[in-house]
C-alpha positions as CSV (number, residue, x, y, z in Angstrom):
1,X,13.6,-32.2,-57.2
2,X,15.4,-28.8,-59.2
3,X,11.3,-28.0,-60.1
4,X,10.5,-28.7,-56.2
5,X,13.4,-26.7,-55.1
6,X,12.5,-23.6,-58.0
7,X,8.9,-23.6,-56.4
8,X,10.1,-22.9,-53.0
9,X,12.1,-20.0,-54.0
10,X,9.4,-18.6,-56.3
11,X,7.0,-18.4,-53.4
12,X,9.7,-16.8,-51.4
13,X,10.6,-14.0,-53.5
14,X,6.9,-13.2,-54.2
15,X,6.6,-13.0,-50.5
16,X,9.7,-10.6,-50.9
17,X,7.8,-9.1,-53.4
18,X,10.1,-9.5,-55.9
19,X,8.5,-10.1,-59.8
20,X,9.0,-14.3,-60.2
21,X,10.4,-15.8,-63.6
22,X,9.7,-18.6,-64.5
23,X,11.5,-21.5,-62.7
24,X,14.9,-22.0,-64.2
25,X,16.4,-25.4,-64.6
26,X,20.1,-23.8,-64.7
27,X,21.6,-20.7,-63.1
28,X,25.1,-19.6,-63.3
29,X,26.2,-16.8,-61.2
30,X,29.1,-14.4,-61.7
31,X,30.6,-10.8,-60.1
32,X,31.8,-8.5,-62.2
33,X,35.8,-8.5,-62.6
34,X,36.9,-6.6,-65.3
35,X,34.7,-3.9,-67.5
36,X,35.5,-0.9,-70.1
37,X,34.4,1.2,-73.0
38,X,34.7,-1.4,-76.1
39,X,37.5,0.7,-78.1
40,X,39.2,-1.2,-81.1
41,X,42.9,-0.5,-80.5
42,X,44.6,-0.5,-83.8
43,X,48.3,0.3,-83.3
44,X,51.2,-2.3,-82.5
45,X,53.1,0.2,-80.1
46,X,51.7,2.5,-77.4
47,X,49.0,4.6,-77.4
48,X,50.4,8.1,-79.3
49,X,51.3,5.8,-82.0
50,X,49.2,5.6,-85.7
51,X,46.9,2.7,-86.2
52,X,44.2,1.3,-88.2
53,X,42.0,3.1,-85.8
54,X,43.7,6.1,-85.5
55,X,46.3,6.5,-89.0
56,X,47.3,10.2,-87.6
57,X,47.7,8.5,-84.1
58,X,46.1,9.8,-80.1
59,X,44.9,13.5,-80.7
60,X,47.9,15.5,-79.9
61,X,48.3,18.0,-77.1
62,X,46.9,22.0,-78.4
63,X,48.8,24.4,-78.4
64,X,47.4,26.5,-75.7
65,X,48.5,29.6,-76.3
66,X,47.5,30.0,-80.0
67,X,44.0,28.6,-78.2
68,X,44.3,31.7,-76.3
69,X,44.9,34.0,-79.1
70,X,42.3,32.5,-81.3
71,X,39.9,33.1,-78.6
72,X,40.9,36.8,-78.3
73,X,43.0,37.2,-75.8
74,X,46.5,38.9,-76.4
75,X,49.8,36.9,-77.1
76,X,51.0,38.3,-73.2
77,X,47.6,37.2,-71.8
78,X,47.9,34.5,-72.8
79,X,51.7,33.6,-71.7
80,X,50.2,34.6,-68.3
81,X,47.3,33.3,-68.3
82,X,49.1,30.2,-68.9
83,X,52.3,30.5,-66.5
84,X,51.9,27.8,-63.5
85,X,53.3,30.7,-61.5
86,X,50.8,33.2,-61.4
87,X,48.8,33.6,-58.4
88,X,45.2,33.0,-59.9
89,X,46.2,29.0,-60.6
90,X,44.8,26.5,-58.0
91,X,47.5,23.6,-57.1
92,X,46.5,20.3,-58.9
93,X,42.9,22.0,-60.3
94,X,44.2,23.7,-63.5
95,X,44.1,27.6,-64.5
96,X,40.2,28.7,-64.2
97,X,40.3,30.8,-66.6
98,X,41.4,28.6,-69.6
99,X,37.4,28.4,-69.5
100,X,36.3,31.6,-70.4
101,X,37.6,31.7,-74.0
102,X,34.2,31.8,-75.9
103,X,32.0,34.7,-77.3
104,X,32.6,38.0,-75.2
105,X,34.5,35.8,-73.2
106,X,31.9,33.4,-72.5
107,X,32.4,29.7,-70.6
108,X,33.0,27.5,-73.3
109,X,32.6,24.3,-70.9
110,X,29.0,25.1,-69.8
111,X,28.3,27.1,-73.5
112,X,31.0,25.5,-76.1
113,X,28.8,26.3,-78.9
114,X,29.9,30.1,-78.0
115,X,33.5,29.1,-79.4
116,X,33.8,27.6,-83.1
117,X,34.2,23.7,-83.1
118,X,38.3,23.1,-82.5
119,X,38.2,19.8,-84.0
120,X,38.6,16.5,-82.4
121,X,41.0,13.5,-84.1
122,X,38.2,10.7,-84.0
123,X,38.5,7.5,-85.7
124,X,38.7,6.7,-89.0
125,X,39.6,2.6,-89.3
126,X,36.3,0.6,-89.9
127,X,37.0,-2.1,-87.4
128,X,34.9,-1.6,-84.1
129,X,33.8,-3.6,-81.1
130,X,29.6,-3.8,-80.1
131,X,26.8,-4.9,-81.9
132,X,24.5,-4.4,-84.6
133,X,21.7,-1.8,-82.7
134,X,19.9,-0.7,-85.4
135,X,19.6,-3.6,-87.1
136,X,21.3,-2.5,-90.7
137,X,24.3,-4.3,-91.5
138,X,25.3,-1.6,-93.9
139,X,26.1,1.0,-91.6
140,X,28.6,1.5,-88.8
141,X,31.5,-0.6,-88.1
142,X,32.7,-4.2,-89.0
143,X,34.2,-6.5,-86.0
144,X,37.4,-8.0,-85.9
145,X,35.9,-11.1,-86.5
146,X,34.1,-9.8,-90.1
147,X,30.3,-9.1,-88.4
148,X,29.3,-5.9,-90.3
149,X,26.7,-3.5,-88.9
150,X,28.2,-2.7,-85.4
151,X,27.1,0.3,-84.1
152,X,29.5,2.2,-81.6
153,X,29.4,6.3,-82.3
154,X,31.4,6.9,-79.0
155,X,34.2,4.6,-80.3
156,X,34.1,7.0,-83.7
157,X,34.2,9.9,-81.4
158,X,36.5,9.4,-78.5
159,X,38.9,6.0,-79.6
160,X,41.4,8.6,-80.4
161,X,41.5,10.0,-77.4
162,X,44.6,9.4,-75.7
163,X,43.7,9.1,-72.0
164,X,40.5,6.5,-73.5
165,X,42.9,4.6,-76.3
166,X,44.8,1.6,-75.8
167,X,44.9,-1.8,-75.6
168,X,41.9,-4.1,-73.7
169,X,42.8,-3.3,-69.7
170,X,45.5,-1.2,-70.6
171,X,43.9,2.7,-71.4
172,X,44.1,5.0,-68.5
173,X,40.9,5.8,-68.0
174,X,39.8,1.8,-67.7
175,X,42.5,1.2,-65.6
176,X,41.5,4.2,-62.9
177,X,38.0,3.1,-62.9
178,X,38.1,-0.6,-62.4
179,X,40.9,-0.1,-60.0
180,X,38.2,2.4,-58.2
181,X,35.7,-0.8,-58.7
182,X,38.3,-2.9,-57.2
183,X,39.1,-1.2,-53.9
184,X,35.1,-1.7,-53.4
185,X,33.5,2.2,-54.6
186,X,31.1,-0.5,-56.4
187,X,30.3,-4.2,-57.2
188,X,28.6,-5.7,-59.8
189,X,26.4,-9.1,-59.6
190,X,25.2,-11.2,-63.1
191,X,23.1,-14.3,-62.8
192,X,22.4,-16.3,-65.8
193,X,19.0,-18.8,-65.9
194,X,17.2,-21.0,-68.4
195,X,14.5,-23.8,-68.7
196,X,16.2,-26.1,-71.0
197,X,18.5,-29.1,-70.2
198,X,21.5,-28.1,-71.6
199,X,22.9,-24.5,-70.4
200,X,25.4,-24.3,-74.2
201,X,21.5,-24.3,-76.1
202,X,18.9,-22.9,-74.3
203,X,16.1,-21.1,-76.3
204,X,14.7,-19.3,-73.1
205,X,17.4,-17.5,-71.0
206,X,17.4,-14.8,-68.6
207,X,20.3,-12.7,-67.9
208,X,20.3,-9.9,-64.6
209,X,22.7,-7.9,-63.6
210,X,22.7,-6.4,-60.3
211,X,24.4,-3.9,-57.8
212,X,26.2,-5.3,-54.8
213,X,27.4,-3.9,-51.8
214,X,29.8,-6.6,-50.6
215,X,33.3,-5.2,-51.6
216,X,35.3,-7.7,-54.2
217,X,38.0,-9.8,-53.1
218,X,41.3,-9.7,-54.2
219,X,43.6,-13.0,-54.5
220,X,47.5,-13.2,-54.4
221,X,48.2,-11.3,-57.6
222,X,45.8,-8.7,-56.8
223,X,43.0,-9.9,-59.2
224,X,39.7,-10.2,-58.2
225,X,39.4,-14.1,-56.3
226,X,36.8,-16.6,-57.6
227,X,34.2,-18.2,-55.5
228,X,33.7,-15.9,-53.0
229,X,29.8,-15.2,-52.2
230,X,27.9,-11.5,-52.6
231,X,24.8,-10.5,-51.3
232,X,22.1,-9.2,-54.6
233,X,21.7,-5.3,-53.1
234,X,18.4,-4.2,-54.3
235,X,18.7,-0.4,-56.1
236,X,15.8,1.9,-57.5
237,X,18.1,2.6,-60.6
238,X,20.7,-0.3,-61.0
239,X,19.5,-3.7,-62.6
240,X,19.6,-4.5,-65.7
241,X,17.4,-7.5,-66.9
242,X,17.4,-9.0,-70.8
243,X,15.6,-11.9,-72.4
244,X,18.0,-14.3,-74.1
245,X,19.0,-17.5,-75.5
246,X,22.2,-19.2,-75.4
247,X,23.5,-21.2,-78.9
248,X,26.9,-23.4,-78.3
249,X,27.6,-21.5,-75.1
250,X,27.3,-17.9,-76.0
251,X,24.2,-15.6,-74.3
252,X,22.4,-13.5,-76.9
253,X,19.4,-11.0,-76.2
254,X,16.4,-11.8,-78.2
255,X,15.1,-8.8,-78.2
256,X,16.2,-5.2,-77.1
257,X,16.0,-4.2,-73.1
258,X,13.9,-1.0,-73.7
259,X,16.1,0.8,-70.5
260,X,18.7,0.0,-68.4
261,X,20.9,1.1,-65.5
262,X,24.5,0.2,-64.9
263,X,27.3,1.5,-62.7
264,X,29.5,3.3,-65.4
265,X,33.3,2.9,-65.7
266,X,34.0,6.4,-66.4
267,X,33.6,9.7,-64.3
268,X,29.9,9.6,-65.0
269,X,29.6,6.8,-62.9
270,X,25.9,6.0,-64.2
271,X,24.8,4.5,-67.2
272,X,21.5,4.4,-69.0
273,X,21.5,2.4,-72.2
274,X,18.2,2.6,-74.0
275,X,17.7,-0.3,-76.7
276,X,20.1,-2.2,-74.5
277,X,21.6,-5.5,-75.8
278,X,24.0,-8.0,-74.8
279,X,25.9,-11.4,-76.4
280,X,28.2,-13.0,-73.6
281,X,30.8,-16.4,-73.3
282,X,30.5,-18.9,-70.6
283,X,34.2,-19.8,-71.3
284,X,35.5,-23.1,-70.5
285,X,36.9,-21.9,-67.3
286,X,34.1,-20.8,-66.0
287,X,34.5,-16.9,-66.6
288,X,32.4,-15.0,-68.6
289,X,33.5,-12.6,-71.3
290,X,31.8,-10.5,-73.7
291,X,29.8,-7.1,-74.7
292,X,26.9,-5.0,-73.5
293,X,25.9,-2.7,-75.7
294,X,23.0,0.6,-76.4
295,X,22.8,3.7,-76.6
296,X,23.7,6.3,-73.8
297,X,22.7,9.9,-73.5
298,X,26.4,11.4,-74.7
299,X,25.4,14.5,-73.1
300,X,25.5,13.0,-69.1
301,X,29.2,12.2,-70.7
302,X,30.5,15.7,-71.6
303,X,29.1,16.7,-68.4
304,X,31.0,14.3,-66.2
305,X,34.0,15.5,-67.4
306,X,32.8,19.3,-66.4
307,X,32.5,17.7,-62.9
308,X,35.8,16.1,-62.9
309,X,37.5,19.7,-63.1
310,X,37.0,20.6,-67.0
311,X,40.3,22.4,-67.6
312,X,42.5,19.3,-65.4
313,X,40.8,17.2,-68.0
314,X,41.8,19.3,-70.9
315,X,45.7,19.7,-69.6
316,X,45.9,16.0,-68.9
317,X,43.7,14.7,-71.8
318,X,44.9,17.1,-74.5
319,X,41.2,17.5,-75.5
320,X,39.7,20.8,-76.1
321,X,36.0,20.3,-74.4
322,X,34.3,22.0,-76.1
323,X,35.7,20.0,-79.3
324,X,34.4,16.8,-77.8
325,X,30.8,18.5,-77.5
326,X,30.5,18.9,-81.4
327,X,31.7,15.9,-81.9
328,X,29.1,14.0,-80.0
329,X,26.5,16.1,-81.3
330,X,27.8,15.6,-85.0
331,X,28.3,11.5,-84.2
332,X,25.1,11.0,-82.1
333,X,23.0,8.3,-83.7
334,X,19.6,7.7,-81.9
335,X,16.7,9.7,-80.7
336,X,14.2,8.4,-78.1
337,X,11.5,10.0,-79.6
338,X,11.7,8.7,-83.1
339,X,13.6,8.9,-86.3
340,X,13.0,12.9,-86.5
341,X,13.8,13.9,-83.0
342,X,16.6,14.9,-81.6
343,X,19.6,12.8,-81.3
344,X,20.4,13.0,-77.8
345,X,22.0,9.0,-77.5
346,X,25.2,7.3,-79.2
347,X,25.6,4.2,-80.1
348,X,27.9,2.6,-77.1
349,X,29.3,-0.7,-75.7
350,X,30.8,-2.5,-73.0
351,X,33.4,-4.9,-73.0
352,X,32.7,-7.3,-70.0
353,X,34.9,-9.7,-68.2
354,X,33.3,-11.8,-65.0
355,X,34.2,-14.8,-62.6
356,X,32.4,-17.2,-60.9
357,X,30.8,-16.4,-57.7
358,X,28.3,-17.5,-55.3
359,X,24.9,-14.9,-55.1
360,X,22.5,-14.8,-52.7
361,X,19.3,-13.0,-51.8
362,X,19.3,-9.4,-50.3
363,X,18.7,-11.3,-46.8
364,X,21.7,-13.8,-47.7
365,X,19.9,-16.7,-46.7
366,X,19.2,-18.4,-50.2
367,X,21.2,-18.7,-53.1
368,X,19.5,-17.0,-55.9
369,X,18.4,-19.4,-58.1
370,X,16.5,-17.3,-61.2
371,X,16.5,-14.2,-62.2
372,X,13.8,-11.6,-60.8
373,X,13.2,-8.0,-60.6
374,X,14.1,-6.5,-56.9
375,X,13.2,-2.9,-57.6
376,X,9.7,-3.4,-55.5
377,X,12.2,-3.8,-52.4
378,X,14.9,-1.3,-52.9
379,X,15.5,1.5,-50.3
380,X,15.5,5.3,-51.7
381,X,18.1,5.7,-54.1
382,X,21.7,6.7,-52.7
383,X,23.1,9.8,-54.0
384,X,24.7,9.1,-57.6
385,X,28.6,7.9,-57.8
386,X,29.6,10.6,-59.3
387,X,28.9,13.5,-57.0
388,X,31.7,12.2,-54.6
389,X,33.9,14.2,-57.2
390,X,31.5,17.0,-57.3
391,X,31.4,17.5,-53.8
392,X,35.0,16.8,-52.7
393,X,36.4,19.3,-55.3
394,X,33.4,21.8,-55.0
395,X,33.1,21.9,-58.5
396,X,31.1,24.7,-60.2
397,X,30.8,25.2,-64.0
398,X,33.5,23.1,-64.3
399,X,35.9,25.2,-62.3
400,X,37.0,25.3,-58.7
401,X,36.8,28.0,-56.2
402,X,39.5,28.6,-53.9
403,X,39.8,26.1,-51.3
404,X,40.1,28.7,-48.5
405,X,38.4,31.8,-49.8
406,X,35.4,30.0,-52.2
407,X,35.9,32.3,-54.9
408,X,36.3,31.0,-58.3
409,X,39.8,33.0,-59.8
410,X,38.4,33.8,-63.0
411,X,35.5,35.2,-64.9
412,X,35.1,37.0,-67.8
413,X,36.0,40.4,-67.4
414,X,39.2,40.1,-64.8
415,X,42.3,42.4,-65.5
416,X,44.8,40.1,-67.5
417,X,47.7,40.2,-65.9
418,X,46.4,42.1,-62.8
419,X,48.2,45.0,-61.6
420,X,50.4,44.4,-58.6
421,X,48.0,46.3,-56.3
422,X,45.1,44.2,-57.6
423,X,46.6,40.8,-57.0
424,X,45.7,40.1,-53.6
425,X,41.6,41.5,-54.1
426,X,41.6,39.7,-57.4
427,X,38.5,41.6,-59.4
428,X,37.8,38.0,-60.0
429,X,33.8,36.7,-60.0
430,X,32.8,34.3,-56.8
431,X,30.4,31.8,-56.1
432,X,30.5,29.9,-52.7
């Protein structure tokens, strides 16, 4: 009857035309409840404090004024380049012209190789969370449950981070993004089929993970509720499909997923992992728990936080940028074009956390039953996540024009401090 039943649905979706699997004997289907960057926390105490990860502790805040200095600018400059006062500083956007501190006062968020590197604390402990990319067991990390060969550069280069470190759901940045995923900017959908009889030791699983654009459900306590049924959205970009297996209940990729699109939790929204794998729990309670893992361009990265106002993500970070751009470059482990080219991807991963749910078809009148490709039936691609920032802050080079004038209070070659008479006309450069 489960054969007869697969049949039926096959010949639906290719009437969809949607790609057909073959017909799975088992599916298990899941929303997304919980997901985050995969960084080893290593302290006992909060996230300033010294750790196996981080023995020095969270990078600690620069002193911006000697930033200043070093950058050329003169000690009184400076002090008023950085007093909250002055009139060139935009409520809640940061001081514009903390930017221009490069060569002949170039913009060291959109050219940071114009200012030498600053330094970024990265980690130093050899425990990491992922999973062996590259296949050699000698290099990268080992897991806290002793497998070597885990490869996660972007742990190495940002788990010191303050606003990034922390404990699993407890770093600021996871908890603003899945909160963001939470209050419905996003859903995400994973189904789970095999062929075999018994779903704990299939040799012949599929794993897909889709967008959705049924909002999640909270329950009592304010986590996302079980059992509630979403609708399989079909997107251009976002769907992620891997061959697998599954060995006493936990999912592992065969082989590598060449490319892959998820929603991101970060400010860059999207995702591409190239080389993309995946090893997953069906728990005994019928969650789902685990890690995907690849390797994402580092550069889309460094640019999201340029969109997320650069120098509001310096003051409240304690990052120099332009630090965090050599230090992806220097940790960046893969290059799409072979061993010699340039390495434009880090070695990243995922820590996942999902709940049973009910999916259904884009039409929500069959519960999906494999796992297919719906790309052949996607509308045009919605305009990315991450723009909403962009656009509701009017960011421009990292920096934000006045909100009633349009002109960016800055630039390279303004009068620091401005005479009194110059104040109100600024000298400043605009862009509308």
């Amino acid at each position: 009857m489960k054969r007869v039943v697969a049949k039926v649905l096959g010949l639906l979706t290719f009437s969809l035309g949607i790609s057909t699997p073959a017909f799975a004997d088992w599916t298990r289907t899941y929303v997304m409840s919980w997901y985050e960057q995969a960084l080893y926390y290593g302290a006992k105490g909060g996230v300033g404090e010294p750790g196996t990860d981080c023995p020095k502790g969270s990078n600690p805040e620069p002193n911006w004024i000697k930033v200043l200095t070093d950058a050329g600018y003169s000690e009184q400059e400076a002090r008023w380049i950085r007093d909250p006062s002055h009139p060139f500083r935009i409520p809640s956007h940061g001081q514009n012209q903390m930017a221009f501190r490069g060569k002949d006062r170039a913009n060291v968020y959109t050219q940071p190789w114009l200012t030498p590197d600053p330094g970024l604390t990265g980690v130093t402990g050899n425990i990491g969370e992922g999973l062996d990319l590259d296949g050699d067991p000698k290099t990268g990390f080992v897991s806290p449950d002793g497998e070597r060969g885990i490869d996660n550069q972007f742990y190495r280069t940002v788990g010191c981070w303050k606003s990034l470190r922390g404990p699993p759901r407890r770093s600021t940045s996871a908890e603003t993004r899945n909160d963001e995923m939470r209050e419905g900017l996003w859903t995400v959908v994973i189904v789970v089929a095999g062929e075999g009889d018994d779903p704990m030791n299939d040799p012949s699983v599929k794993v897909g993970l889709y967008d959705s654009g049924d909002k999640l459900v909270k329950d009592a306590l304010g986590e996302v509720a079980r059992g509630y049924t979403f609708r399989i959205g079909p997107h251009a970009k976002f769907e992620a499909i891997f061959d697998a297996r599954t060995v006493n209940g936990t999912i592992e990729t065969t082989a590598p997923s060449e490319e892959i699109w998820m929603w991101d939790p970060s400010y860059a929204r999207e995702l591409q992992l190239l080389k993309a794998r995946l090893r997953l729990k069906m728990e005994s309670n019928g969650s789902l728990t685990g890690v995907v893992a690849g390797y994402r361009p580092w550069m889309q990265f460094y640019q999201a936080m340029l969109e997320a106002r650069a120098q509001v993500i310096e003051q409240n970070g304690w990052i120099e940028l332009p630090g965090l751009w050599y230090a992806f470059r220097r940790n960046a482990d893969y290059s799409p074009t072979g061993p010699g080219g340039e390495k434009t991807h880090i070695s990243y991963a995922l820590r996942i956390e999902a709940i049973p749910a009910y999916v259904m078809t884009p039409d929500a009148k069959t519960q999906v039953a494999s796992v297919a490709s719906y790309k052949a039936i996607a509308p045009p691609a919605p305009p990315p996540l991450h723009a909403f920032i962009t656009n509701k802050f009017n960011v421009v080079d990292g920096l934000v024009p006045d909100p009633k004038t349009g002109v960016i209070l800055a630039g390279p070659n303004v009068e620091i401090p401005p005479p009194a008479t110059q104040v109100s006309s600024l000298g400043a450069s605009s862009r509308q």
